[in-house]
C-alpha positions as a Markdown table, in Angstrom:
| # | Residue | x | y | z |
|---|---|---|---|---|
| 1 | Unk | -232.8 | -144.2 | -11.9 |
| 2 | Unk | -233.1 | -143.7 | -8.1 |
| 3 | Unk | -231.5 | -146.8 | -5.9 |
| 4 | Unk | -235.3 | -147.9 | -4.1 |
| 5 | Unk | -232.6 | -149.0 | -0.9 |
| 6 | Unk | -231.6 | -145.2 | -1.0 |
| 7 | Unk | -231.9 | -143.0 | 1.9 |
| 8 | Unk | -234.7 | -140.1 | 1.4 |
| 9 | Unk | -232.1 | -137.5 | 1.3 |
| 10 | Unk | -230.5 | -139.5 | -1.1 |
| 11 | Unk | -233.6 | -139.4 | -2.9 |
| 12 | Unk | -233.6 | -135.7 | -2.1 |
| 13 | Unk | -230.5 | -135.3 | -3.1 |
| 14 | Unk | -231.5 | -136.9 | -7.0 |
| 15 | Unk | -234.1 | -134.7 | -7.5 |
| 16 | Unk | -231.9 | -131.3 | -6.5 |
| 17 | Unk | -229.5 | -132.5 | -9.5 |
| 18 | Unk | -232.4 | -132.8 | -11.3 |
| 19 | Unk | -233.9 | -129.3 | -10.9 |
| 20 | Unk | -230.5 | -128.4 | -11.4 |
| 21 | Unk | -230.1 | -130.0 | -14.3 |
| 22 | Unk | -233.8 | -129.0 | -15.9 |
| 23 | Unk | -232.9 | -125.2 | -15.0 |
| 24 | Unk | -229.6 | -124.8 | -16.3 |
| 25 | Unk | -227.6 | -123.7 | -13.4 |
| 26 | Unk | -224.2 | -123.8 | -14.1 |
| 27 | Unk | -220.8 | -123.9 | -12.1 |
| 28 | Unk | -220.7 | -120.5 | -9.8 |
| 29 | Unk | -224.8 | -119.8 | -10.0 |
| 30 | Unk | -226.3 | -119.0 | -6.7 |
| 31 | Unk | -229.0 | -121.2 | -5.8 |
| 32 | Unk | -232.6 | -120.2 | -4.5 |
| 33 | Unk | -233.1 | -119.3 | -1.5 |
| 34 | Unk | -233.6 | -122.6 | 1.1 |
| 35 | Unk | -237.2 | -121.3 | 1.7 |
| 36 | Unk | -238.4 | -121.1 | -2.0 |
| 37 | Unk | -236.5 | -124.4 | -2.5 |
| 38 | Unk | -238.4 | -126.4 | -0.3 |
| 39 | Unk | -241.7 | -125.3 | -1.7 |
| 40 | Unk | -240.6 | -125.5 | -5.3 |
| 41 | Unk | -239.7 | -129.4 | -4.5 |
| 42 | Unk | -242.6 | -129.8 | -1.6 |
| 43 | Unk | -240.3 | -130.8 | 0.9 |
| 44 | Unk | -239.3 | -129.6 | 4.5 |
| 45 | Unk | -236.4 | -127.2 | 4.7 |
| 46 | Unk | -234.6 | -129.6 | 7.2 |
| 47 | Unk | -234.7 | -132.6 | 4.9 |
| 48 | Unk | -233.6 | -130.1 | 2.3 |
| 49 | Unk | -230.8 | -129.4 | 4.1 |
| 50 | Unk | -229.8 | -132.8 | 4.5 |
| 51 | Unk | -229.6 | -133.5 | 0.8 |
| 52 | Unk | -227.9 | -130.2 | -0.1 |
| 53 | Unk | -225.3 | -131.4 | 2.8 |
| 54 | Unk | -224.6 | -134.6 | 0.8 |
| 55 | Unk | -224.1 | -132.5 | -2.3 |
| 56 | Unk | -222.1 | -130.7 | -0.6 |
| 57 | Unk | -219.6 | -133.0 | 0.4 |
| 58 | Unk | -219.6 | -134.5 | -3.0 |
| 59 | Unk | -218.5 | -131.5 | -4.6 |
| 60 | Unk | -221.3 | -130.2 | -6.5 |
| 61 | Unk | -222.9 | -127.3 | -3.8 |
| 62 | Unk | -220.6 | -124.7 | -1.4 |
| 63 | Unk | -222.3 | -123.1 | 1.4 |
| 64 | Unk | -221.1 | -119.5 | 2.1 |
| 65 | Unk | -222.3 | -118.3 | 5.2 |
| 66 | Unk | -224.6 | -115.5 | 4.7 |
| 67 | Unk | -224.4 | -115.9 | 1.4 |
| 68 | Unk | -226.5 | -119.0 | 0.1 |
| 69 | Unk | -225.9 | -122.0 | -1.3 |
| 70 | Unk | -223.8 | -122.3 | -4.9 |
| 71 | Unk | -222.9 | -124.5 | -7.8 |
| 72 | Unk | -218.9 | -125.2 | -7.0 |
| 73 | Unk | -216.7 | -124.3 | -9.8 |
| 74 | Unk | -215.1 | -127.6 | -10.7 |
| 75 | Unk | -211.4 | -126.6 | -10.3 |
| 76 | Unk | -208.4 | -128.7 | -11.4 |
| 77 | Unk | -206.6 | -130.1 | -8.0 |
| 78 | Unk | -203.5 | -127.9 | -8.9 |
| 79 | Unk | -206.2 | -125.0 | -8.7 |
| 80 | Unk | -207.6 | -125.5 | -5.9 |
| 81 | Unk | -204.7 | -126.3 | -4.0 |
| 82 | Unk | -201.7 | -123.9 | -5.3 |
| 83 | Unk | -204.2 | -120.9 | -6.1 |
| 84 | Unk | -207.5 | -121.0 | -4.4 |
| 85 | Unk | -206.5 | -122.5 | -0.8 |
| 86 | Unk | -203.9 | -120.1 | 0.0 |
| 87 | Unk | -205.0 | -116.8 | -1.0 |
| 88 | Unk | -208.4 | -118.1 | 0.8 |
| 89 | Unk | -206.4 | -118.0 | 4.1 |
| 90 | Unk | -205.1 | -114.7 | 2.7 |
| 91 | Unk | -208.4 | -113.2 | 2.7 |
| 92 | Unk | -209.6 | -114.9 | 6.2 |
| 93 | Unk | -207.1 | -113.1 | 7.7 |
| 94 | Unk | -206.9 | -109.7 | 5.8 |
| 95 | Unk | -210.1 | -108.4 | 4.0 |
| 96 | Unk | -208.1 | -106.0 | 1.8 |
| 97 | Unk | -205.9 | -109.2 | -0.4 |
| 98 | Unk | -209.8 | -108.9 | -2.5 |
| 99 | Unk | -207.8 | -105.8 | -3.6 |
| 100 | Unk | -205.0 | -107.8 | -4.9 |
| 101 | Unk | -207.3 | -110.4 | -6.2 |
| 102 | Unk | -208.5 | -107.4 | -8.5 |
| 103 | Unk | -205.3 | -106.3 | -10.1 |
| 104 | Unk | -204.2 | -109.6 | -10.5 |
| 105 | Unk | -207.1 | -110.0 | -13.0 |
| 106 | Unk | -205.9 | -107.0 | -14.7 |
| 107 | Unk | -203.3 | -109.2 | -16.0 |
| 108 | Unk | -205.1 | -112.3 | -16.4 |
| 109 | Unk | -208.1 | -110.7 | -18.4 |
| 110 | Unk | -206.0 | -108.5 | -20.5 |
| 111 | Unk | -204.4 | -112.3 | -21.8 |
| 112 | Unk | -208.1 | -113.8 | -21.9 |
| 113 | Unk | -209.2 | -111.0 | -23.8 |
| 114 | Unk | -206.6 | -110.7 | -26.2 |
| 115 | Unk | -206.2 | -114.4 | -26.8 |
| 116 | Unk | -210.2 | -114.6 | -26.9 |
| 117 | Unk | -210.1 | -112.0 | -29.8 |
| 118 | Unk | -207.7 | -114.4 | -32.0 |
| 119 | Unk | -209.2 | -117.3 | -31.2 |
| 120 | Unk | -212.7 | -117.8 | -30.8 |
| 121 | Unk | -214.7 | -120.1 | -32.9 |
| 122 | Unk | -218.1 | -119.8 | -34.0 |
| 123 | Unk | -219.5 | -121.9 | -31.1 |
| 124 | Unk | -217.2 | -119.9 | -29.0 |
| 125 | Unk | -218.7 | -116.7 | -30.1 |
| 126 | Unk | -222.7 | -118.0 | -29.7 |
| 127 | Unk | -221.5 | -118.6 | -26.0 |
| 128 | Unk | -220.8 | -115.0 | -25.8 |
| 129 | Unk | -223.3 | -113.2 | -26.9 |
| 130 | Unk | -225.6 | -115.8 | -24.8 |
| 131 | Unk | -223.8 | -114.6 | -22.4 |
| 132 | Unk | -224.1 | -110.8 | -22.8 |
| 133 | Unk | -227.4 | -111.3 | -23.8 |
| 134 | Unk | -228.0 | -112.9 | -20.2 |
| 135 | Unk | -226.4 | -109.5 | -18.7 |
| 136 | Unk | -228.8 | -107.8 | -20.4 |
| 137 | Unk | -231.9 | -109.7 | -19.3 |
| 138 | Unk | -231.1 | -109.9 | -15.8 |
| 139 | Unk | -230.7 | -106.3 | -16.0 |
| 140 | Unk | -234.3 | -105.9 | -16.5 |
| 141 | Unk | -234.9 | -108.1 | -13.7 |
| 142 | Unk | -233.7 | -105.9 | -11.6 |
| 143 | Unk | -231.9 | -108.6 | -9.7 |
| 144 | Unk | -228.9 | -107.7 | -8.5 |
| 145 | Unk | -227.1 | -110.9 | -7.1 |
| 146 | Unk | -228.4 | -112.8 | -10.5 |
| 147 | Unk | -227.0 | -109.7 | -12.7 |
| 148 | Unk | -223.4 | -110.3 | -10.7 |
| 149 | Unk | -223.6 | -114.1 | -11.5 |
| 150 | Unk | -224.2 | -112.9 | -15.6 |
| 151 | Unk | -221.7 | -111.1 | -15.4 |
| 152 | Unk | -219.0 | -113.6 | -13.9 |
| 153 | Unk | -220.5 | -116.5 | -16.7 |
| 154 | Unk | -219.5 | -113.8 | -19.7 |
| 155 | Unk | -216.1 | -113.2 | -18.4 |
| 156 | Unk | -215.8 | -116.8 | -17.8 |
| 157 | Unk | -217.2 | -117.5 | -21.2 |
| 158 | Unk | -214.2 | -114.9 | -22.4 |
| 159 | Unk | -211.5 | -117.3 | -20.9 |
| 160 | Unk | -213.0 | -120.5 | -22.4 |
| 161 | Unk | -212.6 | -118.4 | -25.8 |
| 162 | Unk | -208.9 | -118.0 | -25.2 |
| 163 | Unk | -208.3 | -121.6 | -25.3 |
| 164 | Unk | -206.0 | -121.1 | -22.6 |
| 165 | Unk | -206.6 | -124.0 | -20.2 |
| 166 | Unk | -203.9 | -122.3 | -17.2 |
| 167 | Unk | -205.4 | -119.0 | -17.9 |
| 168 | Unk | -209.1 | -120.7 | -17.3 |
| 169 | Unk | -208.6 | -122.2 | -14.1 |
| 170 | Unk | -207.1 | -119.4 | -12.7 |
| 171 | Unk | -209.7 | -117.2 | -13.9 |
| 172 | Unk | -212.2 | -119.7 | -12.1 |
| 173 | Unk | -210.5 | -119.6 | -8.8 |
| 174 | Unk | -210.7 | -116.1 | -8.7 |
| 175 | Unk | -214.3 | -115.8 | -9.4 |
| 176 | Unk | -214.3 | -118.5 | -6.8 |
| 177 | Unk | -212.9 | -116.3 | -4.3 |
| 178 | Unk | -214.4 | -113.0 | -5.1 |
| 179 | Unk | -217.5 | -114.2 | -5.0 |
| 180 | Unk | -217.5 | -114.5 | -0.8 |
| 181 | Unk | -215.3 | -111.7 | -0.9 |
| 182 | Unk | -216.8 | -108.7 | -2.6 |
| 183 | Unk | -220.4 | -110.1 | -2.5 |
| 184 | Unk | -222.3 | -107.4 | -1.0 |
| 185 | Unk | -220.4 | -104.1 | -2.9 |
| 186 | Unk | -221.0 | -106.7 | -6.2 |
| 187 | Unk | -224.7 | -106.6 | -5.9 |
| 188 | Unk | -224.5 | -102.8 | -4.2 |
| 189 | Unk | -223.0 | -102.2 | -7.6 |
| 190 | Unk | -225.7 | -104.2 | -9.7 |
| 191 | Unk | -228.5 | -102.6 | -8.2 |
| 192 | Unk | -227.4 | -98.9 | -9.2 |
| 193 | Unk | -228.7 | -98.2 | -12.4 |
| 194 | Unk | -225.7 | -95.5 | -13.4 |
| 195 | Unk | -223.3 | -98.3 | -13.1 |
| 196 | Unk | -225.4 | -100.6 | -14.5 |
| 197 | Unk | -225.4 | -98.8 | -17.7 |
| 198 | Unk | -221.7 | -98.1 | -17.5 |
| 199 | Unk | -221.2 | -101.9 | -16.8 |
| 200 | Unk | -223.7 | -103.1 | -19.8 |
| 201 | Unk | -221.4 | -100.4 | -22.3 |
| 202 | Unk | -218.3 | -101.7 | -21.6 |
| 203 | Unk | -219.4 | -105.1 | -21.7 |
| 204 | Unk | -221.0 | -104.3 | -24.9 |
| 205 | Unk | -217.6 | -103.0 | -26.5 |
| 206 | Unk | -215.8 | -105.8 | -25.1 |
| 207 | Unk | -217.8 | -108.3 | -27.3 |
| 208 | Unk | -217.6 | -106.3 | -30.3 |
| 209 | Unk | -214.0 | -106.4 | -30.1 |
| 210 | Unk | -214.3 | -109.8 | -29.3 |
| 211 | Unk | -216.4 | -111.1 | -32.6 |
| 212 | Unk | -214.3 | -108.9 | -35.0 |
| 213 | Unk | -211.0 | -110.3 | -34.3 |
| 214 | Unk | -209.6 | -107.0 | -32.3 |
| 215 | Unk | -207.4 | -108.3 | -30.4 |
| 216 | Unk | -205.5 | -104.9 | -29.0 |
| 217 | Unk | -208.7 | -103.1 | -28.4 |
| 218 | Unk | -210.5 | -106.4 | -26.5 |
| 219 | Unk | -207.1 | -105.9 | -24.5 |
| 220 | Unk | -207.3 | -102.0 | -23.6 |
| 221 | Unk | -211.3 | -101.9 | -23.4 |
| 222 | Unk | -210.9 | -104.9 | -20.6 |
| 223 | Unk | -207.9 | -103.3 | -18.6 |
| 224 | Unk | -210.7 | -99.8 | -18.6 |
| 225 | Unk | -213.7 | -102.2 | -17.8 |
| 226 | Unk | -211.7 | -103.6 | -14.9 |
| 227 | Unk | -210.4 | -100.4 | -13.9 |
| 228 | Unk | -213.4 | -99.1 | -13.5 |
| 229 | Unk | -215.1 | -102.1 | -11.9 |
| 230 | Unk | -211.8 | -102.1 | -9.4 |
| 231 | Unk | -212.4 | -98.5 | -8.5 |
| 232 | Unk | -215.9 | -98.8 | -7.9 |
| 233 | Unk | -215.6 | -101.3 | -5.4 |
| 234 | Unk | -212.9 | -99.9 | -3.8 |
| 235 | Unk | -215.5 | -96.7 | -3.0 |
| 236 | Unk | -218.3 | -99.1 | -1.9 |
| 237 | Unk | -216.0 | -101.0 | 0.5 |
| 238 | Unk | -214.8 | -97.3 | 1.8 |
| 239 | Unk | -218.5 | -96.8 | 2.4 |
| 240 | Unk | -219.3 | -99.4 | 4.1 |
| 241 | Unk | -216.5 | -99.2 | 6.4 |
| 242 | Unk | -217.7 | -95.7 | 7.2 |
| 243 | Unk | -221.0 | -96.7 | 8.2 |
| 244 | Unk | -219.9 | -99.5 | 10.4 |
| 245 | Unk | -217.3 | -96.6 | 12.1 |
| 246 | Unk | -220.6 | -94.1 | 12.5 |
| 247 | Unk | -222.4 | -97.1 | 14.6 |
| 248 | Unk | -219.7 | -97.4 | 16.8 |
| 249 | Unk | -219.9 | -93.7 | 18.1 |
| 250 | Unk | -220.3 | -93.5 | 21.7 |
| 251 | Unk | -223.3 | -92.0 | 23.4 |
| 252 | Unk | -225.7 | -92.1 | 20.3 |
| 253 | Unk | -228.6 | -94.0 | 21.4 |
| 254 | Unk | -230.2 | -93.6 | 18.3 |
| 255 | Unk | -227.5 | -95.4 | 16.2 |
C-alpha cells in the first residue's frame, strides 16, 4: 500500500518496483530506455528521474553513464568491498585489467561448472534451461544488449547450481564489473550472427554436460567457451582502438 503522506516520486518510485516486479527483471537486467519508460508509466521523464534516483540510492537501480539504468546485483558487503571496489578503481584507471577480469573467470567458471555438473537439483536444472532457452529467444529478437543480459543470467544460473555461495558472489561481482567494462564489444559480439551461433553451440553443450552429471566435460567445454568469448573481445577492443587512432589522423577533413 502506498503511504497517502508520500512524496510523488515516492509514489513514482512504488510503481517502478511494481513494473519491475510484474516484468520479471531480475538483478543485472538493463532497464528501458528513460524515454520508453515514461510513456509506458505516463509520467514525465524528469519526475522519472527523480524516483529512479531514490531507487538508486536505496540499492535497487545503478546508473552507468552511457549505459542505462540497471537492476543492482545484490552483493554480500565482503563482495562489494574486498572484490568489486578495488578492481573497479583498477579498471578507472587502466581499461585493459577487463582482460584480467576475463582469465580470472577461467578459473572461477571451470569450478562453477564442474561443481554445477555434480550438484544441481531438479529445480536447479529448470533454471537452466529457462535460462538457455531465454538465450535462445532473445536471439531471435535480434537484440543485442538483451541477448548479453541472457547470457550473463545462464552463467549466473550455472553458479547458483554449484552451491557454492564464495564462488557466487564472486561470480556476481564480475558480471557486475564487466558489464560497464566490455559493454559495447558485448553487444558488438551479440549482434553478429556467426558468433551468435558459435555462442548459442557452446552454450548448448555446456547444458548438456550440465543435466547429465558430466562434470569433466562441463569443465573443459567452459574453459573453450570462455576462451573463445575472451578472444573475441580482445579482437573487438583491438578494433575499436584502431578506429578511434584513424580519426585522430591529421589533415583528414573528412574524418
Amino acid at each position: 500500500m502506498i503511504d497517502p503522506t508520500a512524496s510523488a516520486a515516492e509514489h513514482l518510485a512504488v510503481r517502478l518496483r511494481r513494473y519491475i516486479d510484474q516484468h520479471k527483471l531480475t538483478p543485472g537486467m538493463k532497464l528501458p530506455a528513460e524515454r520508453q519508460l515514461a510513456a509506458e508509466l505516463g509520467v514525465s521523464r524528469s519526475s522519472l528521474r527523480e524516483a529512479m534516483q531514490q531507487l538508486a540510492s536505496s540499492g535497487l537501480l545503478i546508473s552507468r553513464r552511457g549505459g542505462g539504468t540497471w537492476l543492482r546485483q545484490q552483493l554480500a558487503p565482503w563482495a562489494e568491498q574486498r572484490i568489486v571496489a578495488p578492481v573497479r578503481q583498477l579498471l578507472q584507471d587502466d581499461p585493459d585489467y577487463r582482460y584480467d577480469i576475463l582469465e580470472a573467470r577461467h578459473a572461477i567458471e571451470a569450478s562453477t561448472a564442474w561443481y554445477a555438473a555434480q550438484r544441481a537439483t531438479e529445480a536447479d536444472k529448470e533454471r537452466l534451461r529457462l535460462a538457455f532457452d531465454a538465450t535462445l529467444k532473445l536471439t531471435e529478437r535480434d537484440d543485442p544488449d538483451l541477448a548479453a543480459q541472457a547470457d550473463v543470467r545462464f552463467h549466473l544460473a550455472i553458479a547458483e547450481a554449484s552451491h557454492n555461495l564464495v564462488l557466487l558472489q564472486t561470480m556476481r561481482g564480475f558480471f557486475e564489473l564487466l558489464q560497464s567494462s566490455v559493454l559495447q564489444s558485448r553487444q558488438r559480439m551479440y549482434s553478429q550472427p556467426t558468433i551468435f551461433a558459435r555462442l548459442t553451440e557452446q552454450h548448448q553443450r555446456l547444458l548438456d554436460a550440465i543435466l547429465a552429471g558430466e562434470a569433466e566435460t562441463a569443465r573443459r567445454t567452459v574453459m573453450e567457451h570462455l576462451g573463445f568469448v575472451h578472444a573475441t573481445l580482445k579482437s573487438l577492443h583491438e578494433d575499436e582502438a584502431r578506429q578511434a587512432r584513424s580519426t585522430r589522423l591529421p589533415g583528414d577533413d573528412s574524418l
